[in-house]
C-alpha positions in Angstrom: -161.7 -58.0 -134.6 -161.6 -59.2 -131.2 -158.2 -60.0 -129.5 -157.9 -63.4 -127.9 -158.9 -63.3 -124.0 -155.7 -63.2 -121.8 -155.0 -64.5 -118.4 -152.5 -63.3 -115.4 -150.9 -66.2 -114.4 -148.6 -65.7 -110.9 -147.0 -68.3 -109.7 -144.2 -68.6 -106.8 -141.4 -71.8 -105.9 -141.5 -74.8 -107.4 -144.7 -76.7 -106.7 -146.5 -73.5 -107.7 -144.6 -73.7 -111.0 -145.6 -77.1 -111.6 -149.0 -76.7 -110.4 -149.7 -73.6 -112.6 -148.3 -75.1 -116.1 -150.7 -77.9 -115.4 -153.4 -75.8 -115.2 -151.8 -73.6 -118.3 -151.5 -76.9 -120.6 -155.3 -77.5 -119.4 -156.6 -74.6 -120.2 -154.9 -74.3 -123.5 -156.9 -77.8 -124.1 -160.3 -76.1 -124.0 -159.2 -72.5 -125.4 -156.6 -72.9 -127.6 -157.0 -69.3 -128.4 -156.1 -68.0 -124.4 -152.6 -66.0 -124.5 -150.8 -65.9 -120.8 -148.3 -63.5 -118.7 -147.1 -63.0 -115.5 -144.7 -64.8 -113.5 -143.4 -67.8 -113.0 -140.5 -70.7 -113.5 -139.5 -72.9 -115.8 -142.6 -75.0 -116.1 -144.7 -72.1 -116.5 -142.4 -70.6 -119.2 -142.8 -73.7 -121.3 -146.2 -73.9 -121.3 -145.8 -70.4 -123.5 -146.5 -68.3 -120.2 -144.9 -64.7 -121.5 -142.9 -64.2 -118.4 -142.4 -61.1 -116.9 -140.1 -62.0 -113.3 -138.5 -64.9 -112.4 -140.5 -66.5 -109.7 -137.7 -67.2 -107.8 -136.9 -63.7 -107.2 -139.7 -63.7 -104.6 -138.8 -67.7 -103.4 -137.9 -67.2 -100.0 -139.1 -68.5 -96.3 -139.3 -66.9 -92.8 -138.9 -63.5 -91.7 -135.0 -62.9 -91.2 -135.2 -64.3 -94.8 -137.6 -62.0 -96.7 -136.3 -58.7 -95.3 -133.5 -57.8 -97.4 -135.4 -58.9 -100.2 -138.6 -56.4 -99.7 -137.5 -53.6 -102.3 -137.1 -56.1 -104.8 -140.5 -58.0 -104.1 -142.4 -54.8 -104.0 -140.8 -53.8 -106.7 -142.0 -56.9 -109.0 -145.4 -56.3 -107.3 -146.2 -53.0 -109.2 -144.6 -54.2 -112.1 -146.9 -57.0 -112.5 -149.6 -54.7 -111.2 -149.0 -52.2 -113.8 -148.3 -55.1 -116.5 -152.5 -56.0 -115.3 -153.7 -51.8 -115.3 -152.2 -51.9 -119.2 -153.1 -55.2 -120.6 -156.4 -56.1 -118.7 -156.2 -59.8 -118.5 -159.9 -61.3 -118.6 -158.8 -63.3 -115.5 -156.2 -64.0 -112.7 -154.6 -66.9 -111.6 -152.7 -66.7 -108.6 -151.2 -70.0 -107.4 -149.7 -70.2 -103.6 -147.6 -67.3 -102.6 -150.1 -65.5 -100.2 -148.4 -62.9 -98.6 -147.2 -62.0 -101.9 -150.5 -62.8 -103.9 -153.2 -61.3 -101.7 -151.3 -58.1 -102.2 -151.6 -58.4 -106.2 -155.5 -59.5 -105.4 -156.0 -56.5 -104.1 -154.8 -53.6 -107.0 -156.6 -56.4 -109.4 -159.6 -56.3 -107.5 -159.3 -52.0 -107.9 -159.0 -52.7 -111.7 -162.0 -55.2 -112.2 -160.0 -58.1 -112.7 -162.1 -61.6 -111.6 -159.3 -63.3 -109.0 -159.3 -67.2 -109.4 -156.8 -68.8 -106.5 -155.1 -72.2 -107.3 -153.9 -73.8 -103.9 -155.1 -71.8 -100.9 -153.0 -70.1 -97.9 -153.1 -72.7 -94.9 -155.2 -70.2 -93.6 -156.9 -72.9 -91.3 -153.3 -73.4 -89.8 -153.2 -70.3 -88.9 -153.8 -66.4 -89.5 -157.3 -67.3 -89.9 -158.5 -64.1 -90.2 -157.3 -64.0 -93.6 -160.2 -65.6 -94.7 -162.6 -61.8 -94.8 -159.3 -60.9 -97.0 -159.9 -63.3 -99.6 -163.6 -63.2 -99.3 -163.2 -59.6 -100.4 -160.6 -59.7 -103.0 -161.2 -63.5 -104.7 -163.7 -64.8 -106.9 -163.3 -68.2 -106.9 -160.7 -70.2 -104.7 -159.8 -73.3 -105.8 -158.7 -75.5 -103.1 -156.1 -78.8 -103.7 -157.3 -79.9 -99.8 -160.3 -81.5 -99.6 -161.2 -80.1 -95.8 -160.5 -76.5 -97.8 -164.2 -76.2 -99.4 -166.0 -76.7 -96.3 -164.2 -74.3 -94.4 -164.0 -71.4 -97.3 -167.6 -72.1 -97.8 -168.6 -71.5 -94.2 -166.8 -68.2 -94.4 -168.8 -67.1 -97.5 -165.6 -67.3 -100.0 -166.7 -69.3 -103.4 -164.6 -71.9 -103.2 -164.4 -75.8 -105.2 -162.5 -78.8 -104.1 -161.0 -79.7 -107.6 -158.5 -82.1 -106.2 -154.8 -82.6 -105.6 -152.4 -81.8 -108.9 -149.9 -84.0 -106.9 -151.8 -86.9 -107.2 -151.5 -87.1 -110.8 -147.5 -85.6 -111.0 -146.0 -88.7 -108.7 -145.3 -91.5 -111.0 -147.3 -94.8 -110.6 -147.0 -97.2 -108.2 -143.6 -99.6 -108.5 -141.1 -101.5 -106.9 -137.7 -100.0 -104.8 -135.7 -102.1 -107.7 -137.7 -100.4 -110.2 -137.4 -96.9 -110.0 -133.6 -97.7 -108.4 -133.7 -99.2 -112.2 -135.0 -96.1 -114.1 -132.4 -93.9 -111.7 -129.4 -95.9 -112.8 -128.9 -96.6 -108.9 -127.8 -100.2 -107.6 -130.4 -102.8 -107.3 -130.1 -104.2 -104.4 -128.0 -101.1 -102.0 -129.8 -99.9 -99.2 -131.3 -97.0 -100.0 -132.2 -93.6 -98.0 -133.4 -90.4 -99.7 -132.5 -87.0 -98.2 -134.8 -84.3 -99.7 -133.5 -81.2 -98.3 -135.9 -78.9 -99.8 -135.4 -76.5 -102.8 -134.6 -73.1 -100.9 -131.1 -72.3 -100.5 -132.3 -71.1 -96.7 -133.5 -74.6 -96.5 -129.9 -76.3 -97.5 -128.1 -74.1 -95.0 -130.1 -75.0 -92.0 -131.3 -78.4 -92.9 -128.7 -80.0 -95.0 -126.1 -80.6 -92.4 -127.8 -82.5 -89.8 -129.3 -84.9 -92.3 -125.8 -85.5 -93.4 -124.8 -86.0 -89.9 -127.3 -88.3 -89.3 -126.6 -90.5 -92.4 -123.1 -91.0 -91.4 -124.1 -92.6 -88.4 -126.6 -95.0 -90.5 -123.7 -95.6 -93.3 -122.0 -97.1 -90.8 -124.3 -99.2 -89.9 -125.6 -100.2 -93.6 -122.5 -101.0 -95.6 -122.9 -100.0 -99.1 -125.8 -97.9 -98.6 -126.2 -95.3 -101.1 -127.6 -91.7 -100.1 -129.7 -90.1 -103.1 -130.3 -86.5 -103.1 -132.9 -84.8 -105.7 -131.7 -81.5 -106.8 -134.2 -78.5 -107.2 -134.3 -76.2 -110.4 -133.5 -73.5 -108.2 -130.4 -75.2 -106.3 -126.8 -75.2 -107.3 -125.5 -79.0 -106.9 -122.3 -77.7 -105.8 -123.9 -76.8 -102.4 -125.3 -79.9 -101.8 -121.9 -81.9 -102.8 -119.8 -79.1 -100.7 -121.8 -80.0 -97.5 -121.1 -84.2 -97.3 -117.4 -82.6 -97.7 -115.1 -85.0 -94.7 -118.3 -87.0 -94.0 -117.1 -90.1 -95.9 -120.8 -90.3 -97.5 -120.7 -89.8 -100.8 -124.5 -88.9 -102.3 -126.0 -89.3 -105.6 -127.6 -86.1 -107.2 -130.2 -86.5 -109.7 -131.6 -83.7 -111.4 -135.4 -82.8 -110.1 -137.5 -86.5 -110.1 -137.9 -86.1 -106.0 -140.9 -88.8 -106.4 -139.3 -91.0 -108.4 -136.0 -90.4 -105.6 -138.1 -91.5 -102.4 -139.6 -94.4 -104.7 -136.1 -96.0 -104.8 -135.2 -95.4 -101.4 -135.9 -98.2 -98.6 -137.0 -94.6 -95.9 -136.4 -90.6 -96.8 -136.0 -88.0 -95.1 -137.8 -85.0 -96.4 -138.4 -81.0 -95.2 -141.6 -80.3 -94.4 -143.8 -78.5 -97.4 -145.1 -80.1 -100.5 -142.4 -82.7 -101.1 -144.0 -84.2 -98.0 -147.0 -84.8 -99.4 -145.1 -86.3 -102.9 -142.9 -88.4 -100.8 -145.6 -89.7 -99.1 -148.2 -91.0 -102.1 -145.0 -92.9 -103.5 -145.8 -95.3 -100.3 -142.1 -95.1 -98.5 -141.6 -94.8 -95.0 -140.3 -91.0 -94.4 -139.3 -88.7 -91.2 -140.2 -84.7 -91.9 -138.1 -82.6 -91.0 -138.0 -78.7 -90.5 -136.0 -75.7 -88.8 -136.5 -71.9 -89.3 -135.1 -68.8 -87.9 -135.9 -68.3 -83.7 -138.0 -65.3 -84.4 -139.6 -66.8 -87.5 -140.9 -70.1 -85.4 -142.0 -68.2 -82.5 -144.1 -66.0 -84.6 -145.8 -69.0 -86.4 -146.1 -71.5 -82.9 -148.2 -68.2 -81.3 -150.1 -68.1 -84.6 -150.3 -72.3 -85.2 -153.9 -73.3 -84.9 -153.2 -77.2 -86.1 -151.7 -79.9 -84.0 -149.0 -81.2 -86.9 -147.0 -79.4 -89.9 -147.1 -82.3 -92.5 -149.4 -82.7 -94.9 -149.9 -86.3 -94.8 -150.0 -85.6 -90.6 -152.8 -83.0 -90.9 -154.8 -85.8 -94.0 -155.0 -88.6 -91.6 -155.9 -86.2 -88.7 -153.2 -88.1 -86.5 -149.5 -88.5 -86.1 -148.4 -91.2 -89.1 -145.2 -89.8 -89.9 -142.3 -87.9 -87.0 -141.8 -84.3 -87.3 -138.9 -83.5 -86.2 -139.1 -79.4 -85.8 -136.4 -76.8 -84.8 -134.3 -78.2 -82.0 -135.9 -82.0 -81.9 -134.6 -81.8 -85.4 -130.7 -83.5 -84.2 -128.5 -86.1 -86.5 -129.4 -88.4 -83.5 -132.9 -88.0 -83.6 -133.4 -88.2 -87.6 -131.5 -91.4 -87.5 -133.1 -92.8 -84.7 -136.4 -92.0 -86.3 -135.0 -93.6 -89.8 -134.0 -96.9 -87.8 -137.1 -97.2 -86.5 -139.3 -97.8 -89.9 -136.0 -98.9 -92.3 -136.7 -102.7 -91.8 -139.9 -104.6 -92.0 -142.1 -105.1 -89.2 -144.5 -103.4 -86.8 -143.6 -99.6 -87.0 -142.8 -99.8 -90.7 -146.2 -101.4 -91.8 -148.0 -99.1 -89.3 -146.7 -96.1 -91.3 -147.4 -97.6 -94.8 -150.9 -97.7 -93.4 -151.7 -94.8 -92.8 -149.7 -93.5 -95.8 -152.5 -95.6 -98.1 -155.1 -94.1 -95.7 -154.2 -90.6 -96.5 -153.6 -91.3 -100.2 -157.2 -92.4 -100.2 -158.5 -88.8 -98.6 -157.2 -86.8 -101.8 -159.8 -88.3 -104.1 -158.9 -88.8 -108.0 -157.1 -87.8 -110.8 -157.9 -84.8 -112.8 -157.1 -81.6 -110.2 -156.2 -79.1 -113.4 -158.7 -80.0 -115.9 -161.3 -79.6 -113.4 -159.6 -76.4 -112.3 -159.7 -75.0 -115.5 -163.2 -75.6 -115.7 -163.5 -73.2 -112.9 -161.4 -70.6 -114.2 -163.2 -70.2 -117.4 -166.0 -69.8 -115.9 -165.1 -66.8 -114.7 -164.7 -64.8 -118.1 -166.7 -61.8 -118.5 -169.7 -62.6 -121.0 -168.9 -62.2 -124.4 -165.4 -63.6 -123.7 -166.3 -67.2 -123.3 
């Protein structure tokens, strides 16, 4: 009797989690009979993913930050590279993650193990000459970008545009009051949404100055009300602990980022995926980002884009501020939040080219169309 075909699934922060489960749940749609392992988060681990680490073991950003967390990284790379050598999945899914995943592609690739990748390195940003890397060790990329399949394609990598997953994982379209409704906020409170990202790196260095800069706008707003979304991976203790003597007192809610920036009259948001999340709920938003000094200078000599955002890089020009490393002050994120929190001129200009970019990704349907992809990939006779 044959055993059921099993997939690797490895999947890094958040997003990745999210992204993964979806493409888990869609799989287990067509082939009910598909068993899973690997590594992932919560998301994953519902969908019935046997996990093996905790993907937030290897969750971290920047150079300074993944140092003194090597041992343990490499460590979680053999085991899942072992984990493949004994069970021989039929197929690989490795979602985000690069530096971590093309390393795992590689002793998979050694063991005959077909490599599908579910939302590709920004290798187009920069360290382009990744690309004869994952020519060589994947099988099928499966890019969330719809620029992505052009470029992979023109380097000889296999690669399908299946869509965006985020498309589908933002809520519909609905009034401030609305979701201000469903989030048990006040109805008519000025609203601003501070997403501070879901690293604790990310809290320490960004954190502060959006506090800073909400201070000076509480005092300007009277009764506004600050809402803060709370990652999986974030204690809400350090996000209370840091509006500590700033008279601002924020709302957490639990996850429900879109839903957040929905109910807010303008957000302000750390660059990455929340970005893009933020900006298909249609509310004016300022990106902000700051890394280590050795970790920006590395990445500005390796940059080969003009912008950082998402919805920036979509429209091909500047429809949202990015406020990076040391333009990223209280006094320019509130500056920047005054400019689009009212109606008129700079507000609706932004709200434009926020429907533009929304109309780039395409439709619904990213993970069934992904799975499609992935199942093609199973050796005959496994089908």
């Amino acid at each position: 009797m044959t055993t059921p075909p099993r997939i690797l699934v490895v999947a890094g922060e958040a997003s990745g989690d999210t992204h993964a489960a979806e493409l888990v749940a869609a799989l287990r749609a067509r082939r009910p009979d598909l068993t899973f392992f690997g590594m992932g988060g919560a998301r994953l681990a519902a969908q019935g993913v046997e996990q093996l680490f905790d993907a937030r073991e290897v969750s971290v950003m920047g150079i300074t930050e993944v140092l003194p967390r090597i041992p343990r990284i490499l460590q979680i790379l053999k085991g899942l590279a072992q984990a493949a050598a004994d069970r021989r999945p039929d197929v690989a899914i490795l979602v985000d993650i690069p530096d971590f995943n093309l390393r795992l592609a590689k002793k998979l690739k050694a063991l005959g193990i077909p490599v599908a990748y579910y939302v590709s390195p920004m290798i187009w940003a920069w360290r382009r000459g990744r690309v004869r890397t994952i020519k060589r060790l994947v099988d099928r990329m499966l890019c969330i970008l719809p620029f992505e399949e052009e470029f992979y394609r023109e380097a000889g990598v296999s690669a399908r545009y299946v869509g965006s997953p985020v498309v589908e994982q933002v809520p519909a379209s609905d009034t401030a009051t609305a979701f201000r409704e469903r989030l048990g906020l006040a109805k008519e409170a000025p609203t601003l949404a501070l997403l501070p990202g879901s690293r604790m790196s990310e809290i320490r260095r960004l954190l502060p100055d959006m506090v800073e800069a909400t201070k000076r706008l509480a005092a300007e707003r009277p009764g506004l009300q600050v809402v803060v979304p709370v990652a999986p991976t974030i204690d809400r203790a350090e996000i209370t602990s840091r509006f500590e003597g700033s008279g601002v007192t924020p709302i957490l809610v639990e996850g429900r980022a879109p839903e957040v920036v929905g109910a807010s009259d303008a957000a302000v948001v750390a660059s990455g995926t929340a970005v893009l999340e933020a900006g298909l709920m249609q509310r004016p938003l300022v990106v902000v980002y700051r890394v280590s000094l050795i970790t920006y200078w590395v990445g500005r000599l390796m940059l080969k884009v003009a912008f950082v955002s998402l919805i920036n890089l979509l429209a091909g020009r500047r429809v949202v501020p990015e406020l990076l490393q040391g333009e990223m002050t209280p006094e320019r994120i509130a500056e920047e939040v005054r400019r689009v929190w009212m109606p008129g001129a700079p507000r609706e200009e932004m709200l434009q080219g926020l429907a533009e970019m929304r109309g780039r990704l395409g439709e619904t349907g990213a993970a069934a169309r992904a799975a499609e992809s992935v199942l093609e990939l199973l050796p005959p006779g496994r089908v």
